[in-house]
C-alpha positions in Angstrom: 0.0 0.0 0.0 1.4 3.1 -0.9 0.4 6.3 1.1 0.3 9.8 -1.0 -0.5 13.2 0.5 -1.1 15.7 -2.0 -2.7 19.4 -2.3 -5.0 19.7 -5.3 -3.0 21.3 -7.9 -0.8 18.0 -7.3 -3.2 15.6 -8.2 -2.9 14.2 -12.0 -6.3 14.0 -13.9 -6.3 10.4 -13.4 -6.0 10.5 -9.3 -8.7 13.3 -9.4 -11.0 11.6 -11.6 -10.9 8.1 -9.4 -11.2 9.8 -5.9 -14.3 11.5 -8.0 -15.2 7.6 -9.0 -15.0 6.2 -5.9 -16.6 8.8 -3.8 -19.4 8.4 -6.1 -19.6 4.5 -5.4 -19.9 4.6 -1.8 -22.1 7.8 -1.1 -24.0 8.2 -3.8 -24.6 4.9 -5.3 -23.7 2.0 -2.1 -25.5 4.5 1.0 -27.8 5.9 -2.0 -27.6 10.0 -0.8 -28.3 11.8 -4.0 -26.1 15.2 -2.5 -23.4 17.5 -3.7 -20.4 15.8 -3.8 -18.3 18.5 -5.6 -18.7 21.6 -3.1 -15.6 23.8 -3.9 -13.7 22.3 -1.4 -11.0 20.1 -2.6 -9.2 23.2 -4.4 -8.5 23.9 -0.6 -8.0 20.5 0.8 -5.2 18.2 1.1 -5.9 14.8 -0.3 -4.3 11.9 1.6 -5.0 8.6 -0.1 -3.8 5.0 -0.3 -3.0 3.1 -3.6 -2.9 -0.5 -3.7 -2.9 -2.9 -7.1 -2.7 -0.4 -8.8 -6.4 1.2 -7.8 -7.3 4.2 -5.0 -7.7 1.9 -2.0 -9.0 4.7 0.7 -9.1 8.2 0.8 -9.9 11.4 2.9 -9.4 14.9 2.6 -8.5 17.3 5.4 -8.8 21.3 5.1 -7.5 24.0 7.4 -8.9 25.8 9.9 -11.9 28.2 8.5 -12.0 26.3 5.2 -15.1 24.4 6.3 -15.7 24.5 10.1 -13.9 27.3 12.1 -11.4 24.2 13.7 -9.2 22.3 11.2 -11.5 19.2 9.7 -11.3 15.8 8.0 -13.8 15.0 5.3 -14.8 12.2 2.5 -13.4 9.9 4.1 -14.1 6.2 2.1 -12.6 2.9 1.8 -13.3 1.1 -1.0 -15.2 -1.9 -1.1 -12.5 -3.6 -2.2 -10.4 -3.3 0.4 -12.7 -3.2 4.0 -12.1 -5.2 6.7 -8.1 -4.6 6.4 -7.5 -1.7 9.0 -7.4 0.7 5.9 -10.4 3.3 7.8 -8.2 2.9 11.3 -5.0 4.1 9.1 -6.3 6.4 6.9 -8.1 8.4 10.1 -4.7 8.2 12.0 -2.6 9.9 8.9 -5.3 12.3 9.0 -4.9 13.5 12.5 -1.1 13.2 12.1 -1.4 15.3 8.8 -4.0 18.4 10.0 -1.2 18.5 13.1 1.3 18.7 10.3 0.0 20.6 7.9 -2.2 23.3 9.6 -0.2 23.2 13.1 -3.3 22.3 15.1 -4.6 19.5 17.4 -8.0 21.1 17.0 -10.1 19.1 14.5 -14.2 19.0 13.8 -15.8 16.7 12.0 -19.3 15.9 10.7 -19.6 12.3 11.3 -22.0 9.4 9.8 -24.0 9.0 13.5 -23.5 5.3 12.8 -19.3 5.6 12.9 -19.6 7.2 16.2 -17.8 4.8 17.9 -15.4 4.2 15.4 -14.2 8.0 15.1 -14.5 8.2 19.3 -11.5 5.2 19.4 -9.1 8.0 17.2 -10.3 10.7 20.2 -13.4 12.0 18.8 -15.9 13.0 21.5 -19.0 14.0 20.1 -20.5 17.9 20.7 -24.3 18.6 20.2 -27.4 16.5 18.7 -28.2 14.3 15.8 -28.7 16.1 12.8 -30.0 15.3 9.5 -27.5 15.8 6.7 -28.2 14.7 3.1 -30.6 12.3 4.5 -28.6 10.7 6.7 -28.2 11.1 10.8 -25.0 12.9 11.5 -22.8 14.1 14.8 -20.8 17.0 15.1 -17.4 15.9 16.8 -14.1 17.3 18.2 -11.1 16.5 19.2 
């Protein structure tokens, strides 16, 4: 597995158009959420992704602070079907956290979590902050860390 951490501008046409592909596959056509998945906000992200035989394996973006939520914030995030069940999501939120702390010189991150990942994001240091909310048609929880 090969790890790659790139701004934007970085990413070839290829890379762009199969984190494009596979976010499509898993929100829009595996959890069925008809929402907009291109929101202006990869031009500002960083994209940290996995490639393994020779396909995008899991992905995440992360954006500064103000970009999308006043703290720092990790977004996307996806594994493909592929390639569940091998630790990839544990990884992938792990190089995130080290990344924001990295990249935008803060331990303060939000996030705007699937309500049914709750416990998975709280194991990385999550705690959640407010109610359940309905986002695209599907329950989500703000959380911090």
């Amino acid at each position: 597995m090969e790890k790659y951490i790139k701004k934007y501008t970085d990413l070839s046409v290829d890379e762009l158009y199969e984190i494009m592909q596979l976010r499509a596959l898993v929100f829009v056509v595996e959890q069925d959420c008809v929402y907009q998945d291109l929101d202006g906000k990869d031009r500002l992200a960083t994209h940290i992704f996995y490639k393994e035989k020779g396909k995008i394996s899991a992905y995440a973006r992360i954006l500064g602070p103000g970009d999308y939520f006043k703290y720092a914030s990790i977004g996307r995030v996806v594994v493909h079907p592929d390639f569940r069940g091998l630790n990839y999501g544990n990884i992938l939120i792990s190089d995130c956290i080290k990344g924001v702390y990295e990249i935008y010189n803060t331990k303060d991150i939000q996030i705007s979590a699937q309500n049914y990942l709750k416990k998975f994001y709280e194991g990385h240091g999550f705690v959640k902050h407010g109610k359940i909310y309905l986002e695209d048609g599907i329950e989500h929880i703000s959380m911090k860390i």
